[in-house]
N, C-alpha and C positions, 0 to 999 in steps of 0.2 A: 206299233206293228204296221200300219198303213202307211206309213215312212219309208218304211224295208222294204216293204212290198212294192212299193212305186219307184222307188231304186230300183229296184231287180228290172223293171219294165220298163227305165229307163235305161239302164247298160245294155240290155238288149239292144236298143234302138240306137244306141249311139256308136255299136261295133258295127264295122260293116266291113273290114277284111276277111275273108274266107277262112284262114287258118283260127280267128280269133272267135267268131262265130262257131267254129268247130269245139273251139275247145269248153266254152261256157257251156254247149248242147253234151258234151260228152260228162259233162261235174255234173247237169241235171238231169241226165239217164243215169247217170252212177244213183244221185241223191233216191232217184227212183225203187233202185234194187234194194239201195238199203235201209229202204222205209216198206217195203215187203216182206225182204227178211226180218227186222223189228219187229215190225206187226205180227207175221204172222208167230213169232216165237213165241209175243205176247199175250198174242190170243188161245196158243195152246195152253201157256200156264194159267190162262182163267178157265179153260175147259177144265182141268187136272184137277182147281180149285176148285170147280163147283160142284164136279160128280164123283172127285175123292170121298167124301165124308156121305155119298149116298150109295156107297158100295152094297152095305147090307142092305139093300133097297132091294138090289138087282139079283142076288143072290143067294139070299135067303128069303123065307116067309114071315111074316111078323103074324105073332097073335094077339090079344087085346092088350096081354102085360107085356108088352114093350115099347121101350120109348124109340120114338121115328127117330132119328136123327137132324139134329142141320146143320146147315154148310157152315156157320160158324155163330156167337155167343148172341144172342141179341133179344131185347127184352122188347114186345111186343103189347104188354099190359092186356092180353089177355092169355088164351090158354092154346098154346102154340100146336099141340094135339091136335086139338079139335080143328082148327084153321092151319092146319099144314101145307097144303098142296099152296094155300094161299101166301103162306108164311115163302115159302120154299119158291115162288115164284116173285114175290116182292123183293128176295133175295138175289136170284137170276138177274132180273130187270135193273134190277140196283149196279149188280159186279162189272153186265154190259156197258152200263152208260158210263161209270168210272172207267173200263181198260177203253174202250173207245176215244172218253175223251184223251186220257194219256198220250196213246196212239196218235190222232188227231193233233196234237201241240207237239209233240215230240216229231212228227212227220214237219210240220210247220219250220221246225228249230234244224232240223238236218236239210230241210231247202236254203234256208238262211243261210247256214256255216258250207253246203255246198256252193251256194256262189259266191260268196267268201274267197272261198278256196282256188274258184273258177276265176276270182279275177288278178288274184295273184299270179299264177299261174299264166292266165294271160299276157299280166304283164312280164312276164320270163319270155315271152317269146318274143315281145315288142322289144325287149332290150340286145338280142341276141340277130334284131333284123335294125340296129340303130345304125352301125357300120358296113350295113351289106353291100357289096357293090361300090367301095369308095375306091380312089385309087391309091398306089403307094405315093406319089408325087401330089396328093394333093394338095392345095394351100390350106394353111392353118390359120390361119387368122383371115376369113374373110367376111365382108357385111353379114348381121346378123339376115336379109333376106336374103341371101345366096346362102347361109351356111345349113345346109339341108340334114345336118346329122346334129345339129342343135337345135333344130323342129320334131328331130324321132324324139333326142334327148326329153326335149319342154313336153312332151306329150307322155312319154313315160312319168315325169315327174308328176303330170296332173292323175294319170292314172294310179299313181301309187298314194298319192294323199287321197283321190279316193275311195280305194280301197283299205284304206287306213281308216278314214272316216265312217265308211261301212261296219267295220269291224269294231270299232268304236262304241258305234251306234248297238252293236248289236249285244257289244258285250252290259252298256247300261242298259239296255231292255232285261236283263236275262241276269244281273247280279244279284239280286237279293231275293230272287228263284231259286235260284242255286244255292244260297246260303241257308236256303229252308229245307232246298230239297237233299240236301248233304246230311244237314241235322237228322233227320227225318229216318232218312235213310238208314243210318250209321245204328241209331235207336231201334227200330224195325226188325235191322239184320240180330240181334244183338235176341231180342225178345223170342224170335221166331225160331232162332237156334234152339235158345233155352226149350221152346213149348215143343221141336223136334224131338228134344234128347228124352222129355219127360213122358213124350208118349209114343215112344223106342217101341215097345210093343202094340201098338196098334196102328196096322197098316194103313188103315186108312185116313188117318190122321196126320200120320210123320209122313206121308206119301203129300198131303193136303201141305204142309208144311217147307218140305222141300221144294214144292210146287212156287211157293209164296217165296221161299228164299232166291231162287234162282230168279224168278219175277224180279224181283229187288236188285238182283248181284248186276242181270241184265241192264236195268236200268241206270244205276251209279254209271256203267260201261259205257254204255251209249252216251251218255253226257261227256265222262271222260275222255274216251276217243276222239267228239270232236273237238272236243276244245285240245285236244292234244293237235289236229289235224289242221288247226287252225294257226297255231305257233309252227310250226311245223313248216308250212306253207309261206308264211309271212319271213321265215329264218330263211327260207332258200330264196329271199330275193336278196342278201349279200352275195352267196355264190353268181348268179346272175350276173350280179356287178362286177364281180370280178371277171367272170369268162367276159366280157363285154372288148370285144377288140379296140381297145383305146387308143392305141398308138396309128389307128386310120380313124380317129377322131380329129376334131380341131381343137384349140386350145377353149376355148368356150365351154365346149362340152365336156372335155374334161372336168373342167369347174364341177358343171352339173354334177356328174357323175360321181366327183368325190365328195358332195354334197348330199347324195342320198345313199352312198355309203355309210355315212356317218346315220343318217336315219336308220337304215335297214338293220343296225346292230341291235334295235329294240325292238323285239317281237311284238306282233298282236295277239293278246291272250284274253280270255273270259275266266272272271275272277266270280269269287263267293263273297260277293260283299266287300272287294279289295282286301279280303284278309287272306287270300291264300290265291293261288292261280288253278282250273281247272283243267287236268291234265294226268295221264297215264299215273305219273310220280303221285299225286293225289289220290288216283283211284286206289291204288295201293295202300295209301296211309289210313285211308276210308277201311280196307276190308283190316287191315291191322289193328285199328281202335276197334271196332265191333267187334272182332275177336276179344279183347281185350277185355270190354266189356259183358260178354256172354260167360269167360272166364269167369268172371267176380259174380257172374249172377246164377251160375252153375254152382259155384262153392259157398253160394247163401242157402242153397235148399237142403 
């Protein structure tokens, strides 16, 4: 992680074109919004969870024969009645520091896959200023130091391997996270359906439930989107190459050029452990199978 991090602080310091600058500061204002709208979705589904199940709290009066409720199953080895308020606040304190930390690594992982995205992107603008300003009559084949559009070319190439390498890098940080947290997921959605449908009648529970599912649906999403925005990004540097005015290039560069054509046909993707890629088509087959399974576990009771 302190690899990524110090990349990031290093591409910073190594743009210093204006338009290029601009464009990495507009991918980390984006990253910003949609790590507040994340959060804060996330945090209302843990409010929903934690004071769904203490409806009868609020609105009703309890007398000595009834049991308090809690926010959900947990064995405490002693007598949860009589330590409630305690019970019901260990509960609280416990559900914060879990959606926090989520929040907290998932905000980390959308800075990540935003400059990602920022530097692709980038590099779309460096390719589309390789030919600027050249003329029609230009020579084609001149010394490698006078050939000035095979100086944009060699510097797009390094910028695209490393953005490649970034993406790389970020995809083995974040593989067999994803292979867990797919698992996990997929299981989750599947159980919490079932516990929705069986307590159909008790609002405050299928309310609690809903709460929990949507939490989850969000979640798969967010992963999936970005690794969908990631491919995504990395694919639109073939178009690139192709708008790339070539014919006021020299013959050198065209080399290049047809040289990281040939690369850009293979996206950069974040996998589950190399066994599948993560991406929109994914998230889809994710809520498919968990149907799938809530099915079979619906038609066992």
């Amino acid at each position: 992680m302190r690899i990524l991090i110090d990349r990031i602080q290093a591409d910073f310091s190594s743009y210093s074109k204006t338009g290029e600058v601009q464009i990495l500061n507009a991918y980390a204002k984006d990253g910003r919004k949609f790590s507040i709208m994340y959060g804060g979705f996330l945090y209302t589904v843990m409010v929903i969870f934690m004071f769904a199940p203490l409806k009868p709290l609020l609105v009703e009066t309890f007398n000595s024969t009834n049991e308090r409720p809690l926010i959900h199953h947990v064995e405490y080895f002693v007598d949860t009645q009589n330590y409630y308020y305690l019970v019901i606040l260990h509960s609280h304190v416990t559900i914060v520091i879990c959606i926090v930390t989520i929040v907290t690594l998932d905000t980390i992982f959308l800075v990540l896959i935003q400059h990602a995205c920022g530097l692709f992107a980038t590099l779309g603008y460096q390719l589309h200023c390789v030919a600027e300003n050249q003329p029609l009559d230009m020579n084609m084949n001149p010394s490698i130091q006078h050939d000035e559009t095979y100086k944009k070319m060699s510097e797009c190439v390094y910028r695209h391997k490393k953005a490649i390498e970034f993406a790389d890098l970020l995809e083995s940080y974040y593989s067999t996270s994803f292979f867990l947290q797919s698992g996990l997921i997929m299981m989750a959605m599947s159980v919490t359906g079932l516990q929705a449908v069986i307590n159909m009648n008790e609002t405050s529970k299928l309310l609690q439930q809903l709460a929990f599912s949507y939490g989850q649906l969000a979640y798969i999403f967010f992963e999936s989107i970005n690794g969908q925005r990631l491919m995504d990004h990395s694919e639109q540097m073939h178009e690139h190459l192709i708008n790339v005015e070539w014919y006021q290039t020299t013959i050198r560069t065209r080399k290049a050029i047809n040289l990281m054509l040939l690369r850009s046909q293979v996206p950069c993707t974040l996998t589950a452990a190399r066994l599948f890629v993560i991406s929109m088509e994914t998230f889809s087959a994710i809520i498919r199978t968990s149907m799938s399974y809530f099915t079979v576990l619906h038609s066992m009771q």
